[in-house]
C-alpha positions in Angstrom: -19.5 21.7 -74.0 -18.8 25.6 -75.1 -17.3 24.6 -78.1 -19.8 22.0 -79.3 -22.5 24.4 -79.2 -20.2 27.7 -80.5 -19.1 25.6 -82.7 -21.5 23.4 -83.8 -24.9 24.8 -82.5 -24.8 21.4 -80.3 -26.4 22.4 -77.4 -27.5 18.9 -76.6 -24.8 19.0 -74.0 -26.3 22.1 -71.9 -29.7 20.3 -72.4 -28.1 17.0 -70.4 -26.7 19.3 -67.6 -30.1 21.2 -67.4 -31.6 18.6 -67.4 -29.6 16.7 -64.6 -29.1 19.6 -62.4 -32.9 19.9 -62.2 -33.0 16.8 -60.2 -30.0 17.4 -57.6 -31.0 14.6 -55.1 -32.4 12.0 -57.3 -29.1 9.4 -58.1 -28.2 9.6 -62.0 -25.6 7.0 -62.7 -25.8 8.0 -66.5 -24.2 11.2 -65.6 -21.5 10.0 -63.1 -19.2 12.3 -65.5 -20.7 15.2 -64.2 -20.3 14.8 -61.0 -16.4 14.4 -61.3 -14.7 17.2 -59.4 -12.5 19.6 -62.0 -8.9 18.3 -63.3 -6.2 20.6 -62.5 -6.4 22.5 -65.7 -10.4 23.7 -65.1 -9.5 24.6 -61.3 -9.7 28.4 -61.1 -7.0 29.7 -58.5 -8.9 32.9 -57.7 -12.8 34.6 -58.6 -13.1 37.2 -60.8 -14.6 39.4 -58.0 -11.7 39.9 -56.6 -11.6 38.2 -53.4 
């Protein structure tokens, strides 16, 4: 999502989770992807605030 619009000036993706997140309680099947929970890799192991 990042790179796309870095790299691309995409930010059609960013639009999409705008877009969805403005409706949190309304079911979206078309974005089922966004609800996933993160894959190992994206988990962050601690904040950045320090606790």
């Amino acid at each position: 999502m990042i790179a796309a619009a870095v790299n691309g000036a995409d930010y059609a993706p960013f639009r999409r989770m705008l877009d969805v997140q403005s409706r949190p309680y309304e079911e979206q099947p078309v974005a089922e992807d966004l609800a996933q929970p993160p894959s190992p890799h994206e988990r962050l192991a601690a904040t950045f605030c320090g606790t």
